[in-house]
N, C-alpha and C positions, 0 to 999 in steps of 0.2 A: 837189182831193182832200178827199175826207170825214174832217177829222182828229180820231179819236178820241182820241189821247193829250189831244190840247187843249181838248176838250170834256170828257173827264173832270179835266184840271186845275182848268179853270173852273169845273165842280160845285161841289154842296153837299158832297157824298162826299167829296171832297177836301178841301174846307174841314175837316173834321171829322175827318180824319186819312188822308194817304193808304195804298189797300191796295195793297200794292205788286204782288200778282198781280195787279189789274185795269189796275195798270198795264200792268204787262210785255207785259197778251195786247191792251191798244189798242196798244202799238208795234207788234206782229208784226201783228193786225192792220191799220195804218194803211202797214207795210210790204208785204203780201200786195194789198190793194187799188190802189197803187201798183204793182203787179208788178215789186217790188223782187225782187233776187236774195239780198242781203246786208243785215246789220245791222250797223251799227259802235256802239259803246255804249262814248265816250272819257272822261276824265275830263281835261280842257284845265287852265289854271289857274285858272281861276274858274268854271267850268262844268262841267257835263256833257252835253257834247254826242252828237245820238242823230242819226246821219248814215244813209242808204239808198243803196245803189249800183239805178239807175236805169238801166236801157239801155247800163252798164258806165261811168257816170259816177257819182260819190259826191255829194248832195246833202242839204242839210241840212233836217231833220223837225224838231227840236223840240230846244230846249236845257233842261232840267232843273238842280237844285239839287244842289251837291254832295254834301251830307250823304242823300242817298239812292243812292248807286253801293254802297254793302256790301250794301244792301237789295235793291237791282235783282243783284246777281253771284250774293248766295246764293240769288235765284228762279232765276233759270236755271243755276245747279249742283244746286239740286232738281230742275227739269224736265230736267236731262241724268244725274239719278243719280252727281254727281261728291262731290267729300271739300268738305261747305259749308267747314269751318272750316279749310282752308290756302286760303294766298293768297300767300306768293311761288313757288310753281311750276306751269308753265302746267298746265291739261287739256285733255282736248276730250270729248264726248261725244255723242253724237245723245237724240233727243226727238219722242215721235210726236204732233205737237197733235191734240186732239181735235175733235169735230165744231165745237166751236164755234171753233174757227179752221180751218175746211175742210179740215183733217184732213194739212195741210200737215205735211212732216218739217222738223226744225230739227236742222240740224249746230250743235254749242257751240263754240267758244272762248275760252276763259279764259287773260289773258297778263298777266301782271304788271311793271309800269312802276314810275318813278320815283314818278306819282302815283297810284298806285292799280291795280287790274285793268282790262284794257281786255277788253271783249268781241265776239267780232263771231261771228254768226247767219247761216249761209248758210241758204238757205229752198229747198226742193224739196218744188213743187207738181206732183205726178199728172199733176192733172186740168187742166193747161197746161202739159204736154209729151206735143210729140208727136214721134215716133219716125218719122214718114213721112219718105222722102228729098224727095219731092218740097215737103216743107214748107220745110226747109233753106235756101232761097233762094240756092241755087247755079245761073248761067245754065245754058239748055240746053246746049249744048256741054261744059261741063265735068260735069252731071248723069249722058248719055248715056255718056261716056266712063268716069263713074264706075262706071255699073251694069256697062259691062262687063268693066270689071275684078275686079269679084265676083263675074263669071261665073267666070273663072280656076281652076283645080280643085288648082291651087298658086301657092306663089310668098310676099313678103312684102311687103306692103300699110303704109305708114308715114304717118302724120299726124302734121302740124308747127305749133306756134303756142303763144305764151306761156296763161298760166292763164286760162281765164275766154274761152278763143277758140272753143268750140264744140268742141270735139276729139272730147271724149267723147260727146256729144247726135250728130256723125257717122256716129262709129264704131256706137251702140246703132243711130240708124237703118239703118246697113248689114247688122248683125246681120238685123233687123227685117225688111228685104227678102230678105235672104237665107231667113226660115224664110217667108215667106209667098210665095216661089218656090218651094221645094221641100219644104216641109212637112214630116212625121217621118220624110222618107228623109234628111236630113241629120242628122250628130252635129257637134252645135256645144258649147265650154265655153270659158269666162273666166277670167282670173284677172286679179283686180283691188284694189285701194288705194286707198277702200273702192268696194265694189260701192252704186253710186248709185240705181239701178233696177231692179227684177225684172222682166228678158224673160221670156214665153213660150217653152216648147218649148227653154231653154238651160239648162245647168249651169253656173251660175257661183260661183265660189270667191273670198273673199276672203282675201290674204295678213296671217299675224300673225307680224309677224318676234322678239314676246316669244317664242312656241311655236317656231321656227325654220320656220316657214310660210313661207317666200320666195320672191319671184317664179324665182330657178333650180330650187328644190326642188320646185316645185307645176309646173313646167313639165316636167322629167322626171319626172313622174310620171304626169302627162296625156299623153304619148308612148305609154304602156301602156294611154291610156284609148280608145283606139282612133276618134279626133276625126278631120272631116274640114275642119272651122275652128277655127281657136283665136284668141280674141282677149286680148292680153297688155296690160294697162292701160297701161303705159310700160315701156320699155328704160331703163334708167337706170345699168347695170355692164356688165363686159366678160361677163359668164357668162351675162346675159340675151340680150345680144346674142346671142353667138354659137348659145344653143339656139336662138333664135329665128329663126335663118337659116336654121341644121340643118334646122327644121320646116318654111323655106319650100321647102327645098332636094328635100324628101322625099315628095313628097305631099301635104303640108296645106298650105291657106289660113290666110295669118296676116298679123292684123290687128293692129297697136300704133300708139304715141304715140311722138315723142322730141321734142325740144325743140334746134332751132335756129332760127336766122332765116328762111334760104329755104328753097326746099325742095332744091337742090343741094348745100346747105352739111349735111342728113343723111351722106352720101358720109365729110367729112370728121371728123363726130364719128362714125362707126361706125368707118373706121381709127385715130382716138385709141383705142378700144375691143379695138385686136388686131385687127381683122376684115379678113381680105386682103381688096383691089380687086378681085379675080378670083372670090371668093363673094359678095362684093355685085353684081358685075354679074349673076350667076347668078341669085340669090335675089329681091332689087328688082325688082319689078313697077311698081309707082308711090310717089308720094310726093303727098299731098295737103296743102299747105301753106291753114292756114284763119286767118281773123279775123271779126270782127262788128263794122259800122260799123251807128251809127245811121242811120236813115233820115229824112228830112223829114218833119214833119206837114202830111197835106196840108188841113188845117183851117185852117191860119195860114201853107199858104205865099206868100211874095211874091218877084215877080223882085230880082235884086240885082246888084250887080257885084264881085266878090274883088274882094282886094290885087291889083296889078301883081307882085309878086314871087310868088304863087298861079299866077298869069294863066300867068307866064311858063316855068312846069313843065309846060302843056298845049300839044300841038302846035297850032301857029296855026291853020291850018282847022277845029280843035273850038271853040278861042274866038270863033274868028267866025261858027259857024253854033249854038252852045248858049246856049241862055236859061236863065239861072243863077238859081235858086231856093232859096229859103232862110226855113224856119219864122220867124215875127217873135216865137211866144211865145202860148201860148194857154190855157183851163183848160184841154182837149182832154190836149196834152202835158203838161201841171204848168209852164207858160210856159218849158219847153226849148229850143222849137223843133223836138223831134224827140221821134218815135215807133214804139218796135217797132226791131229790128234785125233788119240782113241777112246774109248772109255775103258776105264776099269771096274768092276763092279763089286756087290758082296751083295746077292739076296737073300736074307732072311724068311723063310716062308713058316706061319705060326701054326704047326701041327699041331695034334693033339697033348704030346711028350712036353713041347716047347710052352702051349700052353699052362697044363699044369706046374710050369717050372717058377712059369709068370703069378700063379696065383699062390705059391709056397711063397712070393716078394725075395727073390735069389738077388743079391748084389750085380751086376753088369757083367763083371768077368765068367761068372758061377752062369750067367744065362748063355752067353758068348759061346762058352765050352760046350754047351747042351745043346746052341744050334748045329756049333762043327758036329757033333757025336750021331745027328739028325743030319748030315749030309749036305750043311752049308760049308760051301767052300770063301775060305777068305779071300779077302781082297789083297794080302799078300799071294797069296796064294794064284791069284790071277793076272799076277803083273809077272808072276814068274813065267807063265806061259809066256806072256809074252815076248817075255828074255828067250826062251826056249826057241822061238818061232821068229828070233830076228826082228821084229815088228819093232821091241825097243833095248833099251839100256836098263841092266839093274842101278846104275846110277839115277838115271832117269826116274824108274819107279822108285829108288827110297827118298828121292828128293818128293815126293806126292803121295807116298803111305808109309803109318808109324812101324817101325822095325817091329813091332811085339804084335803084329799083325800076322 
């Protein structure tokens, strides 16, 4: 990596006093070149450490002097338009850098700790994201299945996976395909927490719960807006739920987020929500449970052999016929070992079988088994291909899915 924080430390400009905007724009740069996602900007106990999330792992860029983090917090509470002169209560704010940082947005946070403000920078770049499904790197099977579930002309479409899993980059690709199938004969709108990217051809809305803008209030209100998809950024209370069911119930496609483990284990946080068994069998279409492992650099891979205890989570006949592969460390990756990520998936699609399973009220594990026995493959199950096929590491995948998967 071309590190400019470190070449401008080592200047004469430096020497001579540091400016601390030229600092601040070589980290974002030096994070944007690294196709980091994040900036972490900590103040440790003797340092200030300026760490980058890499391929969703946090690596360390450059450690700095303490006596410049007030200097470094009040640049980026300039560049987010936040209050320079408080510092024990968090902000946040966005930041649209200019040409001369490729024009990248910068989401702010500002959080105040024992030693000081800690800041971290989420970075979204345009002009490397893409919105194609077919980018996604979901195998065929699960791809195919997916598109035709957005054929569906109702119903409620749910995606599952902790922060940072791909969820939302999905869902906009789903969007995406859906306006470049049917172009301005569809009415599509959003409503979202914050709206991340501006689609083409969609109306989307962001909720501000200061105004009482909230995801139940923007969503009955889009009822009247005469939509034939609606995508709801997350479920997160019982009122979103249940509009959100009403909608799939009714006519519209509707497309959200919720946050469990598997993808059977939605089922169970929708009835903690109120939501009878008998409207979610109805309403559920599918459940797209997603993650992002890295992949191997193939610059620097070399065969290997796991742990025995790795070895022994694979069914014998995989271990005996796959030639295990694994980056040694390169510049190529930033000596990772790995480069670029892929997805992993597990779709859930609510048959008829799956259905009835749902309204017998089966516990999570009891429905989980009922979808494999119906032809869902897990999302163990999916990373092992990708062990199979070189793409990654079974380290890799149990570090991002539950062994009992």
């Amino acid at each position: 990596m071309n590190n400019n924080t470190i070449q401008y430390l080592q200047s004469d400009a430096a020497e001579r006093g540091i400016e601390i905007g030229v600092l601040v724009n070589s980290l974002i740069l030096d994070a944007i070149n690294a196709k980091a996602s994040d900036i972490h900007i900590e103040p440790w106990e003797n340092t200030l450490v300026v760490r980058i999330r890499l391929n969703g792992v946090l690596t360390e860029l450059v450690h700095l002097p303490l006596d410049l983090m007030e200097k470094i917090s009040g640049r980026f509470k300039v560049m987010a338009s936040l209050i320079s002169y408080q510092t024990g209560l968090p902000q946040e704010g966005h930041a649209a850098a200019g040409p001369e940082l490729g024009g990248v947005e910068l989401r702010i946070s500002v959080f105040p700790t024992t030693r000081g403000e800690k800041i971290v920078v989420r970075l979204f770049d345009p002009s490397n994201r893409s919105f194609e499904l077919s980018s996604l790197g979901f195998d065929d099977d699960t791809l195919q299945t997916f598109i035709k579930m957005l054929a569906k002309p109702n119903g409620l479409m749910l995606l599952t996976g902790p922060t940072g899993s791909g969820k939302t980059t999905a869902i906009y690709a789903a969007l995406y395909h859906i306006v470049q199938r049917s172009g301005p004969s569809m009415s599509i709108s959003t409503v979202e927490d914050p709206v991340e990217f501006n689609l083409p051809m969609i109306s989307q809305a962001m909720i501000n719960p200061a105004q009482d803008f909230t995801y139940p209030k923007a969503l009955r209100s889009l009822m009247r807006q005469d939509p034939q998809v609606i995508m709801v950024g997350e479920i997160r209370d019982p009122e979103t739920a249940a509009i959100a069911v009403q909608a799939g119930l009714t006519g519209h496609l509707v497309i959200s987020t919720i946050h469990t483990g598997i993808s059977a284990g939605v089922y169970a946080r929708m009835i903690n929500m109120q939501i009878e068994p008998f409207l979610l069998a109805s309403s559920i279409i599918a459940v797209l449970s997603i993650r992002l492992v890295r992949k191997t650099c193939t610059f620097c891979a070399q065969p290997y052999r796991p742990e025995p205890a790795m070895l022994r989570l694979m069914p014998e006949d995989l271990v005996a016929t796959t030639e295990f592969r694994k980056g040694t460390g390169c510049a190529e990756c930033l000596h990772t070992g790995y480069s670029g990520r892929t997805a992993l998936t597990e779709l859930l699609v609510a048959d008829e079988v799956f259905r009835d399973a749902v309204m017998q009220k089966l516990p999570t594990k009891a429905l989980q088994e009922v979808a494999i026995r119906q032809g869902m493959q897990t999302m163990f199950q999916n990373g092992l291909k990708r062990v199979v096929s070189g793409q990654s590491t079974i380290d890799e995948i149990l570090r991002v899915v539950a062994v009992d998967q």
